[in-house]
C-alpha positions as CSV (number, residue, x, y, z in Angstrom):
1,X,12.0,21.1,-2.8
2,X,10.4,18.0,-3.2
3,X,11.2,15.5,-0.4
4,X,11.3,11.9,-1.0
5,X,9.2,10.6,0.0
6,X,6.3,12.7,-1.0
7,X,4.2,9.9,0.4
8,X,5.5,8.4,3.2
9,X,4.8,5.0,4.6
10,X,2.3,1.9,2.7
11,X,1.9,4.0,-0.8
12,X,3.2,1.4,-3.1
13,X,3.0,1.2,-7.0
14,X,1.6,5.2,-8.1
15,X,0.2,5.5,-10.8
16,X,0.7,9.6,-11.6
17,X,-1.7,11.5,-14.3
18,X,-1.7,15.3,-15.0
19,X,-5.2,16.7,-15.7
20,X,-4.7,20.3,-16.8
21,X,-2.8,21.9,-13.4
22,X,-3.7,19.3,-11.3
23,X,-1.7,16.3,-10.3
24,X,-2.7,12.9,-9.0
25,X,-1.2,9.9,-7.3
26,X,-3.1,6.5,-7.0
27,X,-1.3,4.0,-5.0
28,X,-2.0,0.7,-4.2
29,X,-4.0,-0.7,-0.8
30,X,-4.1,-4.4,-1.3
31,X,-6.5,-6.3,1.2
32,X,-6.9,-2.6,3.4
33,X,-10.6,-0.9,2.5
34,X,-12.0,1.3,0.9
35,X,-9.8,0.5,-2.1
36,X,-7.1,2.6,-3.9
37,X,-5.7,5.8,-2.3
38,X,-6.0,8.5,-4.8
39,X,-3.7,11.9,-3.7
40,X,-4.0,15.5,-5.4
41,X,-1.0,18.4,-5.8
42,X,-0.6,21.4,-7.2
43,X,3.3,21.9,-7.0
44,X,4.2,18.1,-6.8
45,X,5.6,18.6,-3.0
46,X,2.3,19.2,-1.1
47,X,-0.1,16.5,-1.3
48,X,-3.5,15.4,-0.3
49,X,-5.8,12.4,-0.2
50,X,-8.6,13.4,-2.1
51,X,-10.3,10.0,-2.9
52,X,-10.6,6.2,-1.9
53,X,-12.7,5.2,-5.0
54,X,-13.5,1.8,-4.2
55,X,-16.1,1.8,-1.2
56,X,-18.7,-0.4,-1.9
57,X,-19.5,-3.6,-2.1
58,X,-20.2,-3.3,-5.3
59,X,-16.6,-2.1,-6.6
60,X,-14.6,-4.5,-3.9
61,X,-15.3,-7.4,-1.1
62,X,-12.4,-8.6,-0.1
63,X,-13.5,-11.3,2.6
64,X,-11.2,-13.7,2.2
65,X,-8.3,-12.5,0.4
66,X,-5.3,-14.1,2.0
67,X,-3.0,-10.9,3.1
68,X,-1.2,-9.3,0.8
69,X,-3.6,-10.1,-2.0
70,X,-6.5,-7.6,-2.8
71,X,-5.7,-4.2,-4.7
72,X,-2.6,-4.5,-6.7
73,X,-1.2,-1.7,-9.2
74,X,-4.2,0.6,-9.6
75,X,-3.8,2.8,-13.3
76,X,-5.6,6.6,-13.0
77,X,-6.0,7.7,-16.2
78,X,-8.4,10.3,-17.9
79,X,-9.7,10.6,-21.6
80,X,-10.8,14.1,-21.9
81,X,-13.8,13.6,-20.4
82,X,-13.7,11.2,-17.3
83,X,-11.3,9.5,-14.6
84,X,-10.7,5.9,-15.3
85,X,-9.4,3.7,-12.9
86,X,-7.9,0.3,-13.6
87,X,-7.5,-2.6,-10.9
88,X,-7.1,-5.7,-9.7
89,X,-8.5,-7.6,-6.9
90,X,-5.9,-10.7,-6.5
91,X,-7.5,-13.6,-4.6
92,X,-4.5,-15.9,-4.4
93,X,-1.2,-15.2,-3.2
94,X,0.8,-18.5,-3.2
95,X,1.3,-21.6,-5.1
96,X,1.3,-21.9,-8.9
97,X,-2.0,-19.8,-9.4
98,X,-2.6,-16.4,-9.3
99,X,-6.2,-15.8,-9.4
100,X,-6.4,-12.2,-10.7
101,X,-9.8,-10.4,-11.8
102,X,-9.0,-7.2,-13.5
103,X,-12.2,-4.2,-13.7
104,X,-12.2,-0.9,-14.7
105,X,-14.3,2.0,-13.2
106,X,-14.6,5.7,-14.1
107,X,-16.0,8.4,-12.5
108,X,-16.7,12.5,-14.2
109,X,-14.8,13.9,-10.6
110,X,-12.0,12.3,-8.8
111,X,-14.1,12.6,-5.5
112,X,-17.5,11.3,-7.5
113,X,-19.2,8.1,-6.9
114,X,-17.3,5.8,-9.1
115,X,-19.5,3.9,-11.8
116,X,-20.1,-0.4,-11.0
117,X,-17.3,-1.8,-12.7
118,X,-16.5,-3.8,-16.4
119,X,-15.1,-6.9,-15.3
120,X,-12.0,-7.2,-18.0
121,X,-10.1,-10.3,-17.9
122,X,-8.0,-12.6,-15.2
123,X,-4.5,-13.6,-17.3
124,X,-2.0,-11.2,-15.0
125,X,-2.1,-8.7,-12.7
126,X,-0.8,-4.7,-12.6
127,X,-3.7,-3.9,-15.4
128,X,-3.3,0.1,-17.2
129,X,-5.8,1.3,-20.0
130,X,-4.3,3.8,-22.9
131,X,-6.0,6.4,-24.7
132,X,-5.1,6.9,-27.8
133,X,-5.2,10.4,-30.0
134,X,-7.7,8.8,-32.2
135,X,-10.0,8.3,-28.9
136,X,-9.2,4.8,-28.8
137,X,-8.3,2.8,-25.8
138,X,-6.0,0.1,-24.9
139,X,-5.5,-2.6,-22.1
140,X,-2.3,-3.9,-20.9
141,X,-1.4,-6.0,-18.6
142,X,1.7,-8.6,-17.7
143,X,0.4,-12.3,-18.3
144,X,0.8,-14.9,-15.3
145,X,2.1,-18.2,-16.4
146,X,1.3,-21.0,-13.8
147,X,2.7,-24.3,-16.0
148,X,6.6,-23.5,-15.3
149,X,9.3,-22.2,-17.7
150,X,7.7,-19.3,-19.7
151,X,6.9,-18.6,-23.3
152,X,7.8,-15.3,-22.9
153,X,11.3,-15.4,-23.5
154,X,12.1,-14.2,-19.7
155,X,14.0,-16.6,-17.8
156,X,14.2,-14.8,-14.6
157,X,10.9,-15.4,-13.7
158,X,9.3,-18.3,-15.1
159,X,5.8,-16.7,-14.1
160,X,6.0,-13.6,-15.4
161,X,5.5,-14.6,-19.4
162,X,5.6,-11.3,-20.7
163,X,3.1,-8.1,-21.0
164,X,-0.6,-8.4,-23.1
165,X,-1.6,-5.4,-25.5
166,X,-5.8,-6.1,-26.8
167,X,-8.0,-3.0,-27.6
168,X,-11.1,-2.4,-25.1
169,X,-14.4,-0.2,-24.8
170,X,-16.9,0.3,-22.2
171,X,-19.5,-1.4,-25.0
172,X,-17.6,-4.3,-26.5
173,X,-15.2,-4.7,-23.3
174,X,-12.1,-6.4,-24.9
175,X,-12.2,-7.5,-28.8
176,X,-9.7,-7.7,-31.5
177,X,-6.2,-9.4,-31.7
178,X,-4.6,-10.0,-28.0
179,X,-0.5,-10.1,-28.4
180,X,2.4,-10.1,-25.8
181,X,4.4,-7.1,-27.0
182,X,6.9,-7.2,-25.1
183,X,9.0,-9.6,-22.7
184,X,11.1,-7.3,-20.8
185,X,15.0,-7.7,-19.7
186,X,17.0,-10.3,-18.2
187,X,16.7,-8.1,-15.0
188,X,13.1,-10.2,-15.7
189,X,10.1,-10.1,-13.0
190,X,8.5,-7.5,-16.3
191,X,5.6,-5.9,-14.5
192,X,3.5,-2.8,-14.1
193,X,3.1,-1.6,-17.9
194,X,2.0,1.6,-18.6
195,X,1.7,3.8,-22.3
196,X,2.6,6.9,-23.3
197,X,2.9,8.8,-26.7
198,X,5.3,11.4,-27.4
199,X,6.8,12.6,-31.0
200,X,5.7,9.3,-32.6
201,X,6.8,6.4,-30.9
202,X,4.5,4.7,-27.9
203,X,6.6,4.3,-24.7
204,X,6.2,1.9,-22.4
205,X,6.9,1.7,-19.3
206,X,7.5,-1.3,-16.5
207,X,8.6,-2.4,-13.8
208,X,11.5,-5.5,-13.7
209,X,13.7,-6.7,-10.8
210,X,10.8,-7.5,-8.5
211,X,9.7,-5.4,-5.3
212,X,13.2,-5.7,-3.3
213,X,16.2,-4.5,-3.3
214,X,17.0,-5.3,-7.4
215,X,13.7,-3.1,-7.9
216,X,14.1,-1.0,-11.0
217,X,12.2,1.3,-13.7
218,X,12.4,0.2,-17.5
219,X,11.8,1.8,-20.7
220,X,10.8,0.2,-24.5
221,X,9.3,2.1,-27.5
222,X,8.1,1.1,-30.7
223,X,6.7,3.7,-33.8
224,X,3.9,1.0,-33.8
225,X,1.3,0.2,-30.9
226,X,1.3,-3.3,-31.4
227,X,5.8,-2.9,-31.3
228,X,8.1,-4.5,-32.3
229,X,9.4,-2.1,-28.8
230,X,13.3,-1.9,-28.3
231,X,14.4,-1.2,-24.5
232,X,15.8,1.9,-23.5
233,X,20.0,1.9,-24.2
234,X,21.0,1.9,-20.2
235,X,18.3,-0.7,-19.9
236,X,16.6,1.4,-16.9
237,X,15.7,5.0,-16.1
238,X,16.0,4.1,-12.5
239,X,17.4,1.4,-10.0
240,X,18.9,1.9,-7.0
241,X,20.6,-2.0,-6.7
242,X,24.1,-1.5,-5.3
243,X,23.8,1.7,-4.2
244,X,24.3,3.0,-0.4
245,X,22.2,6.1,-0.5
246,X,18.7,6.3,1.7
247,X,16.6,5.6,-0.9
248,X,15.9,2.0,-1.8
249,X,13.9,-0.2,-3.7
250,X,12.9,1.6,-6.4
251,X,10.9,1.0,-9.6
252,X,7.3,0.9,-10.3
253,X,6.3,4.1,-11.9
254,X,4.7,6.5,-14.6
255,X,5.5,9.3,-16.9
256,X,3.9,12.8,-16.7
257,X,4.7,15.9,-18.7
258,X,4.1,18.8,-16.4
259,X,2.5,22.2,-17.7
260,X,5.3,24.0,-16.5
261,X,7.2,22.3,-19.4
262,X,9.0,20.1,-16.8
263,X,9.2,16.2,-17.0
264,X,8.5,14.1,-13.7
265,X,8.4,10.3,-13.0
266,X,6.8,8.7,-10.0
267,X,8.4,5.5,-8.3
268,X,8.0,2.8,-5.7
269,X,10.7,3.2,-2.8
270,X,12.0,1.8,0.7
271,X,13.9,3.8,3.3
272,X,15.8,0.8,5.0
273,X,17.5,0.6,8.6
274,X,19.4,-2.1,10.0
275,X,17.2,-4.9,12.3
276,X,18.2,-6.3,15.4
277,X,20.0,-9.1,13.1
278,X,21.8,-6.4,11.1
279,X,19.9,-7.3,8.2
280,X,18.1,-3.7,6.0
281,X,14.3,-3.6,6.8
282,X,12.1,-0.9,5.3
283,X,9.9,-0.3,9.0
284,X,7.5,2.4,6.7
285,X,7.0,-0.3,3.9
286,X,6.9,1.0,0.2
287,X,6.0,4.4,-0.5
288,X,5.9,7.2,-3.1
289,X,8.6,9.2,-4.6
290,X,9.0,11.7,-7.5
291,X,12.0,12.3,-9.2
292,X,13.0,14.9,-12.9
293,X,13.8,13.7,-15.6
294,X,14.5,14.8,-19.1
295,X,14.9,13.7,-22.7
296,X,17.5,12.9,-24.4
297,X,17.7,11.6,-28.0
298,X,14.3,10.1,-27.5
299,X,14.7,8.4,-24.3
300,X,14.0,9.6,-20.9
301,X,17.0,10.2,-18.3
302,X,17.4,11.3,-14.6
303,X,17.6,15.0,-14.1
304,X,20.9,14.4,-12.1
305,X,22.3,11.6,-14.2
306,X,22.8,8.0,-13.0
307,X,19.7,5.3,-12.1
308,X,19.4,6.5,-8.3
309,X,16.7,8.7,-7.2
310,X,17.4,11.3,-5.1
311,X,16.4,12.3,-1.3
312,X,15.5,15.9,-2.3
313,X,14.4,17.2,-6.0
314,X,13.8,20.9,-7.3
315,X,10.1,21.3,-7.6
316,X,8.8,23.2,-10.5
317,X,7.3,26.2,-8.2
318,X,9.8,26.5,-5.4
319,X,6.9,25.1,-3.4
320,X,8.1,23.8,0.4
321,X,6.1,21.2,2.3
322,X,5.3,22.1,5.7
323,X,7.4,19.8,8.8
324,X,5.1,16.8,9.7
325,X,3.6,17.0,12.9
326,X,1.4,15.3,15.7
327,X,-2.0,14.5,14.4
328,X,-5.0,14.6,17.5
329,X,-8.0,12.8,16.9
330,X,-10.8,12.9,19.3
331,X,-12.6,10.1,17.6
332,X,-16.7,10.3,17.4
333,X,-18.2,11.3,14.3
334,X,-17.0,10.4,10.7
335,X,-14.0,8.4,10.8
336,X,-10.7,10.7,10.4
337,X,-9.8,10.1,6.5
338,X,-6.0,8.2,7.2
339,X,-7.8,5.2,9.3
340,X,-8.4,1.8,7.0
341,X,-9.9,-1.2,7.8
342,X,-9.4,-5.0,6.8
343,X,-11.3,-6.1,3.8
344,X,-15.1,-6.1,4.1
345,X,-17.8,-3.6,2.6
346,X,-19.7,-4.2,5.9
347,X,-18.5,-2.0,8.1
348,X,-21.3,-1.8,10.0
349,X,-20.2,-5.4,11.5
350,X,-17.1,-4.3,12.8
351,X,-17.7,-0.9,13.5
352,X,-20.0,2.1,14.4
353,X,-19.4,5.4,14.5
354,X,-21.3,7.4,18.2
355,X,-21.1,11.0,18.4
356,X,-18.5,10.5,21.0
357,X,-16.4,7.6,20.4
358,X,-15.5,5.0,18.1
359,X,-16.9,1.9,18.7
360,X,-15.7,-1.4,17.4
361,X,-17.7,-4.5,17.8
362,X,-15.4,-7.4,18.6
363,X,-15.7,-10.3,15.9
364,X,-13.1,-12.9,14.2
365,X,-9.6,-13.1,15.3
366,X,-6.5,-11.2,14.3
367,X,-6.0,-14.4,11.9
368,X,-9.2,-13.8,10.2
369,X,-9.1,-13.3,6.5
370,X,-12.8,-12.3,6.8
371,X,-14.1,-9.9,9.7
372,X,-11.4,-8.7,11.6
373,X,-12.6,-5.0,13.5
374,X,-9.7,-3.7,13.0
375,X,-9.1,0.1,12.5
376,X,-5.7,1.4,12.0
377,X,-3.5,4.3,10.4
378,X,-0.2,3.9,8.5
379,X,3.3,3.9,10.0
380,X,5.0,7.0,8.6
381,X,8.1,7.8,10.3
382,X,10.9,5.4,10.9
383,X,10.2,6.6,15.4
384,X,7.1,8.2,16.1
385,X,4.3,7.6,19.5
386,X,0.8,6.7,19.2
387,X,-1.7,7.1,21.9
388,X,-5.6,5.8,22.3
389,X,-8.0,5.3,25.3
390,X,-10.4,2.5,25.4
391,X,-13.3,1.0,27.5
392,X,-13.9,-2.2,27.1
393,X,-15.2,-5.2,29.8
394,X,-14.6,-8.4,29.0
395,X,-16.3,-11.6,30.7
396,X,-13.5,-13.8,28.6
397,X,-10.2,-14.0,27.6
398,X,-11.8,-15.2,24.5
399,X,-12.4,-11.2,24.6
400,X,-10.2,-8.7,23.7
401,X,-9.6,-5.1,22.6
402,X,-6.4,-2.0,22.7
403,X,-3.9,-1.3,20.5
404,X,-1.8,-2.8,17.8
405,X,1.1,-2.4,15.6
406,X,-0.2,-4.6,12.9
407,X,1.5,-5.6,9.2
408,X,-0.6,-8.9,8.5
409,X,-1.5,-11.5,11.0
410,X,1.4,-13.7,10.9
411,X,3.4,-9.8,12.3
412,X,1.7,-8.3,14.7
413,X,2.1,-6.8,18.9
414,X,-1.0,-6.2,20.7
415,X,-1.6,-4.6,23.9
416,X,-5.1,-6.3,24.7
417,X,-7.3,-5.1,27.7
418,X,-9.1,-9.0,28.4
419,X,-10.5,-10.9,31.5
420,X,-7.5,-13.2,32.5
421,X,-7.9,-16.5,34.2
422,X,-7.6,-16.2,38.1
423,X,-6.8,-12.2,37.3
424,X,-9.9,-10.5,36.3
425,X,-9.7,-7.2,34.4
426,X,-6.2,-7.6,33.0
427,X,-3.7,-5.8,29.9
428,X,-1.8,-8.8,27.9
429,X,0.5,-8.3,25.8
430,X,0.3,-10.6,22.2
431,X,2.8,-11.3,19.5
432,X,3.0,-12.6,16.7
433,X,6.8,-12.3,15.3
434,X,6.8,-13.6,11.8
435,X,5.9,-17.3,11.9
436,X,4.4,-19.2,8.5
437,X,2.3,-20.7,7.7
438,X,1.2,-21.2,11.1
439,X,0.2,-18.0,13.2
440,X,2.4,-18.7,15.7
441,X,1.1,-16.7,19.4
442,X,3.8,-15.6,21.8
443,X,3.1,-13.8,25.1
444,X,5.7,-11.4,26.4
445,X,5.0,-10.3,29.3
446,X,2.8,-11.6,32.1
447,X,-0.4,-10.2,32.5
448,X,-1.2,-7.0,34.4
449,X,-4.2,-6.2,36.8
450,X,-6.7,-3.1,35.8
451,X,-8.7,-1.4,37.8
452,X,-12.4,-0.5,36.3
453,X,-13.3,2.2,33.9
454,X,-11.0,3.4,30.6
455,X,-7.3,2.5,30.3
456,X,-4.8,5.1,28.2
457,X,-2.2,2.3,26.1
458,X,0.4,3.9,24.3
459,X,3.7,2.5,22.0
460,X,6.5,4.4,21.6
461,X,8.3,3.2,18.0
462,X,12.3,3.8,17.3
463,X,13.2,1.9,14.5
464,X,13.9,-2.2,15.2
465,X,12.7,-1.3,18.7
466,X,8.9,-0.8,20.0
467,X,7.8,-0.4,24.0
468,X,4.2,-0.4,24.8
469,X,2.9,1.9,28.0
470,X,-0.3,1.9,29.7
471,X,-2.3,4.9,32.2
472,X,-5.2,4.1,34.5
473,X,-5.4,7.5,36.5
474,X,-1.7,7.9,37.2
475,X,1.5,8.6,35.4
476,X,2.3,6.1,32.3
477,X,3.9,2.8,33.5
478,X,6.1,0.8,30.9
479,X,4.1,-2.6,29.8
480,X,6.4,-5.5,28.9
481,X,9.7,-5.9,27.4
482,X,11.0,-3.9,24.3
483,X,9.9,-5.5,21.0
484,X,10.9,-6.1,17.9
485,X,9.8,-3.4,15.6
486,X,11.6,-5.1,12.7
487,X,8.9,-7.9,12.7
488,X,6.2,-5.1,11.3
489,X,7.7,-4.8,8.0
490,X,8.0,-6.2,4.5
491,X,11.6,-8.2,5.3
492,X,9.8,-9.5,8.5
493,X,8.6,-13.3,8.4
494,X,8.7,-14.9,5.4
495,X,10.6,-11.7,3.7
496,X,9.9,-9.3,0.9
497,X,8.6,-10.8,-1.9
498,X,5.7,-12.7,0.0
499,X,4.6,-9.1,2.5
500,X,3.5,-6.2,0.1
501,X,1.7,-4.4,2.4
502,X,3.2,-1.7,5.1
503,X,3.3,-1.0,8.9
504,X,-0.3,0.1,10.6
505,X,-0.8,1.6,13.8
506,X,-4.2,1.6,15.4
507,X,-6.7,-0.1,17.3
508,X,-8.3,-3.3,17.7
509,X,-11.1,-5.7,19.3
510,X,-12.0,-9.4,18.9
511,X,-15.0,-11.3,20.6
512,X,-14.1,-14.8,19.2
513,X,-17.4,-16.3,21.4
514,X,-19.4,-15.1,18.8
515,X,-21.2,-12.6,21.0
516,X,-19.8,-9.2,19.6
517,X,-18.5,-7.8,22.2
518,X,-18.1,-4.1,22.0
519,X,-15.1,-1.1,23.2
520,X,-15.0,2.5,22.8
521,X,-12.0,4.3,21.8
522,X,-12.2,8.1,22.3
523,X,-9.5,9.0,21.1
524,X,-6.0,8.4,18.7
525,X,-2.8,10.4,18.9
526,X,-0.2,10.1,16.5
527,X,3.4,12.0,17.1
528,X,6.1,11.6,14.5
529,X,9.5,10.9,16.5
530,X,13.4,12.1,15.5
531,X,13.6,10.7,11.7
């Protein structure tokens, strides 16, 4: 079976492409580098990260995107010959503007060095790239309107004004006529086009609703590239608004006509819970499912009927994905391939990699847009542990280093080993639970003493509910009250359609004298809890 979701936790937007037997995902990673995850299958349930293509300065800086801006809607695509990948690097988040450079980079193999970009064009975001039969190609994207009401005939919105078709080439970049071709529903919010061609008609596919809970998958075709395209008769090949079932949220997708003769479409989705308030929050963000569909009189349909995905699919081979386990990391070395870091090209500022540890060199805040060392893994199960042992000495409490639960830095608990006032050597414990647009610090619990040498932290995660531990020799002592878990996700804060990101798990140090203060984490444990 394949089991939704076949990428858990932050794996929002996939892009899915079929290259002969081999299947890929490319999901967005926002302000987190190196930029784009790219996955590989060969039966559609087990998957694998392969790639993250963007990994140079070159291809992506990100120093001072605000959060939630950075990578957004990544297209995979290949011509016959090479990958192409399609993104955007949005520099402004809020207000009227949305400053959104679009670039396209290919690459022969999906694990290649990717080529310096073409820089494209800046009027929208969620950018895809079409090759035609006749070897042609062709850029969409949705067009951002920052005056008010829109000319696109899509009241819902007045921002989203619609979705631009222009012809492009690595030689002439974009040339010929430009047109909006097509404007969406009144579900509205028209995003994420992609193209198809099948039997004659061009299909294309979008996103509408927005990210939430009204999320859904649309379909419009046309006999002609440049339309007019008429929307698919139910509207929708998939929503899950209204619905009670465990999957949530979901839209954002692409097309892909297996080689078993099977048809499969990729989507965005949330696996809510209920918060402390009683309110749904989605505590592994927005990942990646895969559901069948089929065709039906020219238009594409669930597999099972209806608009809502399902928990569990048949998988073309009868393949079974293996139960998720612990993952141990004695860190030294390479850094294991699920860790991500905030923004810059440079690691070497914030981090270096000694044969027996992992060392990260304390620098901004956990506010900074700019050089935060800040090293973390993806939340994937709704409970799960983690673990990690650090050495650091501090001469400040301007000092700081341990281990974090982390969605952006207005949402955030930190277990920090510091030097505090009158204390010494001391474990703090930082919060930040959601305030904007001021990063609002609380402290939870008082300070405890340490003892010299390294200190074990651990948090335990159960849904709304989060308990940090710490170890210095003995058996682990509970640190603090129980937190709330609910904070780290896309409905915590300001709410859903201002966090795009996911829950992170992993570690963290500051030095905010300006002195770069190192720690040394030797290790980082990850155990996924009951689901």
């Amino acid at each position: 079976m394949i089991r939704n979701p076949v990428l858990p936790g932050f794996n929002p937007d996939p892009s899915f492409l079929r290259v002969g037997e081999d299947y890929y995902i490319a999901t967005s990673t926002f302000e987190w580098y190196p930029g784009v995850c790219i996955y590989h299958s060969r039966d559609l349930v087990n998957w694998a990260l392969v790639a993250r293509p963007l990994n140079r300065a070159a291809l992506l800086d990100m120093r001072g995107n605000p959060d939630s801006c950075g990578i957004w809607a990544p297209c995979l695509s290949h011509d016959g010959d090479k990958f192409w990948l399609v993104y955007t690097d949005v520099k402004r988040l809020d207000g009227a503007f949305k400053d959104a450079p679009n670039y396209i980079t290919c690459c022969e193999t999906i694990d290649g060095q990717w080529s310096d970009p073409w820089y494209v064009n800046s009027s929208g975001f969620d950018p895809s790239l079409f090759h035609d039969d006749d070897g042609r190609k062709w850029f969409v994207n949705m067009q951002w309107n920052h005056r008010g009401p829109g000319t696109g005939g899509n009241p819902a919105h007045a921002s989203f004004d619609g979705i631009l078709l222009q012809e492009w080439s690595p030689d002439r970049g974009l040339f010929g006529p430009v047109k909006n071709i097509y404007d969406g529903t009144e579900r509205g919010l028209t995003e994420a086009p992609h193209l198809f061609k099948r039997e004659g008609y061009y299909y294309l596919t979008t996103a509408e609703g927005g990210t939430g809970y009204n999320h859904a998958v649309t379909l419009a075709r046309s006999r002609d590239i440049w339309g007019p395209y008429e929307t698919h008769p139910d509207l929708h090949v998939m929503c899950a608004e209204s619905s009670t079932g465990p999957i949530q949220r979901t839209g954002h997708g692409q097309y892909v006509e297996t080689h078993w003769g099977t048809y499969y479409h990729s989507f965005l989705m949330g696996r809510p819970r209920l918060g402390p308030d009683g309110k749904p929050f989605c505590a592994t963000g927005r990942e990646t499912g895969l559901e069948e569909v089929v065709w039906r009189d020219g238009w594409l349909y669930l597999a099972a009927g209806g608009l809502v995905a399902r928990a569990e699919v048949p998988s073309p081979t009868g393949a079974e994905a293996p139960e998720r386990g612990a993952v141990h990391r004695r860190l030294g070395g390479p850094l294991p391939p699920e860790f991500q870091w905030l923004r810059t090209p440079e690691t070497a500022r914030i981090f270096r990699e000694d044969a027996d540890a992992l060392v990260l060199i304390g620098r901004e805040s956990v506010g900074s847009w700019f050089e935060q060392a800040l090293v973390a893994r993806r939340q994937e199960d709704p409970a799960y542990s983690a673990e990690t042992e650090v050495d650091f000495l501090s001469t400040t409490y301007q000092q700081g280093a341990g281990l974090i639960t982390y969605y952006n830095r207005h949402k955030f608990h930190a277990a920090l080993v510091t030097d505090e006032p009158g204390m010494g050597r001391a474990l703090v414990l930082m919060s930040c639970p959601g305030d904007w647009p001021e990063q609002r610090l609380s402290w939870p619990a008082k300070p405890v003493a340490l003892a010299d040498g390294s200190v074990e932290l651990r948090v335990e995660v159960d849904g709304a509910t989060q308990q940090f531990w710490v170890r210095q020799g003995g058996d682990w002592e509970r640190f603090g009250p129980a937190l709330d878990a609910s904070v780290i996700s896309d409905e915590g804060g300001r709410g859903e359609h201002a966090s795009f990101t996911g829950a992170f798990v992993g570690m963290v140090a500051f030095d905010i004298t300006g002195q770069g203060k190192e720690a040394r984490f030797t290790r980082f444990d990850y155990m996924p809890g009951p689901a």
